[in-house]
N, C-alpha and C positions, 0 to 999 in steps of 0.2 A: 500853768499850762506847760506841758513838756514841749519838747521841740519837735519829736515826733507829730504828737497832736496837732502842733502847729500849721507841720506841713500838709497834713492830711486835710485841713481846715480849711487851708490854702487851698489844697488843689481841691476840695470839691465845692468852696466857693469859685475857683475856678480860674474863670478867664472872662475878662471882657466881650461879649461875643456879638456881633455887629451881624443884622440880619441882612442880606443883597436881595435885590431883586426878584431872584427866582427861589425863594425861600432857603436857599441854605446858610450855613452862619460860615462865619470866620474868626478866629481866636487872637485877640491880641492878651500874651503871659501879663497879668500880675503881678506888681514884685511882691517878693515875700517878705513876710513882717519882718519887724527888726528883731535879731538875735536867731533867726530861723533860718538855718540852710538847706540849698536844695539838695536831696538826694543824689546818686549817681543816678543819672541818665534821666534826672527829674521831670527835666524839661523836657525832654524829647519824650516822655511818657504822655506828659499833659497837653503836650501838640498833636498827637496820637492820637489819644484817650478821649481827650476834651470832657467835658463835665461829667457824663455817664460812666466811664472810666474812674472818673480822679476819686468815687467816692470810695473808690476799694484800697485798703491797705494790706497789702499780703492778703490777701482773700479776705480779711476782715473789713465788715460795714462800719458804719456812723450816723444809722438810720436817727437816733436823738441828736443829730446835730440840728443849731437853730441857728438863726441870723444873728444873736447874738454871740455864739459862741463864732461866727465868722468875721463879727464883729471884732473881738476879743482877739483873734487871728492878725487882724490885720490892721491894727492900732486907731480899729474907729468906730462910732457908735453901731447899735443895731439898724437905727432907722435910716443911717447911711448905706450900712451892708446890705437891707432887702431892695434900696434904693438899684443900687447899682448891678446886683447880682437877681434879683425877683426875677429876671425874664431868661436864666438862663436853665437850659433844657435840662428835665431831670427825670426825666419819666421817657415811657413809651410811649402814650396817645397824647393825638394834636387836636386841637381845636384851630379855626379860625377866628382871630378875634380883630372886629372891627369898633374902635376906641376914638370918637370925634366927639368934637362941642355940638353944644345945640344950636346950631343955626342952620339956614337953609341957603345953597350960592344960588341964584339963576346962572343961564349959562344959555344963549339961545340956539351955541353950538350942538349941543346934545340933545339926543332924542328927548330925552326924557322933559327940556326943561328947564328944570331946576332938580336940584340933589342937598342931600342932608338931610334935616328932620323933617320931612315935607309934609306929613304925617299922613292920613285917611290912606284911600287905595292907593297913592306912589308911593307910599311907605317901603314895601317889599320889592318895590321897580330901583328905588336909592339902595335901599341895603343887601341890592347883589351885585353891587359891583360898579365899577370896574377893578378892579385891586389886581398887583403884582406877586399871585398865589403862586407858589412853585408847584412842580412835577409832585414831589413828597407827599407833602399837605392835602392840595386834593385828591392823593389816593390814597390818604389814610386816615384825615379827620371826617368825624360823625356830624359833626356839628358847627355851626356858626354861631358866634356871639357878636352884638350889639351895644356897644355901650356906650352913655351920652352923659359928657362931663365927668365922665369917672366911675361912675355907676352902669354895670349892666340895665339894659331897660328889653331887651329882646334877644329869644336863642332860637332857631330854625334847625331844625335835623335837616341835613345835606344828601339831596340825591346824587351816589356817585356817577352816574352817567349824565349830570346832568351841567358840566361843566361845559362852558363855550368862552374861545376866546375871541374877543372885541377888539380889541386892540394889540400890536406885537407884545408878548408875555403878562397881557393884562386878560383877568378874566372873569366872568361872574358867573355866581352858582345857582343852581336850581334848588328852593327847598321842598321836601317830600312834601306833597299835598299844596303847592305854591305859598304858603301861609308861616305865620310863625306860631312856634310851641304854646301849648297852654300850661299853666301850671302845675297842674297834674302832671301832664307827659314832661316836665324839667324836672320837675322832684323824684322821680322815677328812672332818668337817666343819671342826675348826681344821687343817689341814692345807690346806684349800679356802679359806681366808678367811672360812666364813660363820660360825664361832664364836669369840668373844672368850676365853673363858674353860674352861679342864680341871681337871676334880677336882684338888685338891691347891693351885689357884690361890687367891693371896689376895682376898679380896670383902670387906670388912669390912661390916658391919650400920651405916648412917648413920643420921643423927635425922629424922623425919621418916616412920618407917614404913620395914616389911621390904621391900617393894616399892620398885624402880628403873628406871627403863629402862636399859640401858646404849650407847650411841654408839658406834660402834668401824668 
């Protein structure tokens, strides 16, 4: 691997990126592998740029780049690289993905009960919310995803008007027709590009809370 390659590997594996509260990320650099130097003004590009940015090198892509050649990059396996970098933003459309175990909490504080997999009719009363969706997100994702132990189990198309917040910057979503997706209407949106993710896909639950956006 040359060094250029290296850096370019680098920066569109990226940065560390730590989601806040109101959905926007923060960038903690990277270092670069060994024998790989930073460019002039590298850094202050990729603090700039942040992962959308870094994949370009002089105008040129690296659309075949993989995990493992980020791997490769940064002196450690692939399934370390998608480990750590999987969640970081590389596209234009968001998703909301909500990523919990399957259990149910009571809670006799909340309207609702109890929350989590509560299943029959609370179903869709649990999986809108309350979550820490920023300004961004609900004005640009289509879609909500569900997923339990890892696995997607439920996708809802997202009414954009139908957001309310419940709590200071906590909020839950309305989905079109109250209900969730049939399989027909999923296959039909990841068939169109505007969905990342179908039942059965893996979502793993991260630290940080069920809530994610996801990039794609």
């Amino acid at each position: 691997m040359t060094a250029e390659r290296g850096r370019v590997l680098h920066r569109a594996a990226g940065s560390d990126v730590n989601h806040s509260r109101d959905g926007r990320v923060s960038q903690d650099l990277a270092p670069l592998p060994p024998g790989v130097r930073a460019g002039p003004g590298e850094a202050e590009g990729r603090r700039a740029g942040g992962p959308q940015s870094a994949e370009k090198n002089g105008g040129r892509l690296l659309p075949d780049t993989t995990f493992a050649d980020v791997g490769d990059a940064l002196g450690t396996s692939r399934q370390a690289a998608e480990q750590r970098f999987g969640h970081v933003r590389h596209g234009k459309k968001v998703a909301a993905v909500i990523s919990r175990r399957d259990r149910v909490r009571e809670d006799p504080a909340d309207p609702r009960g109890a929350y989590g997999e509560v299943g029959d009719a609370g179903q869709y009363a649990s999986d809108r919310g309350i979550w820490p969706i920023g300004k961004r997100v609900r004005a640009e994702a289509q879609y909500a995803i569900v997923a339990v132990d890892g696995l997607v189990r439920r996708v809802y198309e997202l009414d954009p008007d139908g957001w309310s917040e419940v709590e200071s910057s906590k909020w839950e979503f309305t989905a079109v027709g109250n209900r969730e997706l049939t399989k027909d209407e999923i296959d039909a949106a990841y068939e169109a590009g505007n969905l990342p993710l179908r039942p059965g896909d893996d979502c793993p639950t991260r630290a940080g809370g069920a809530y994610r956006p996801h990039w794609f």
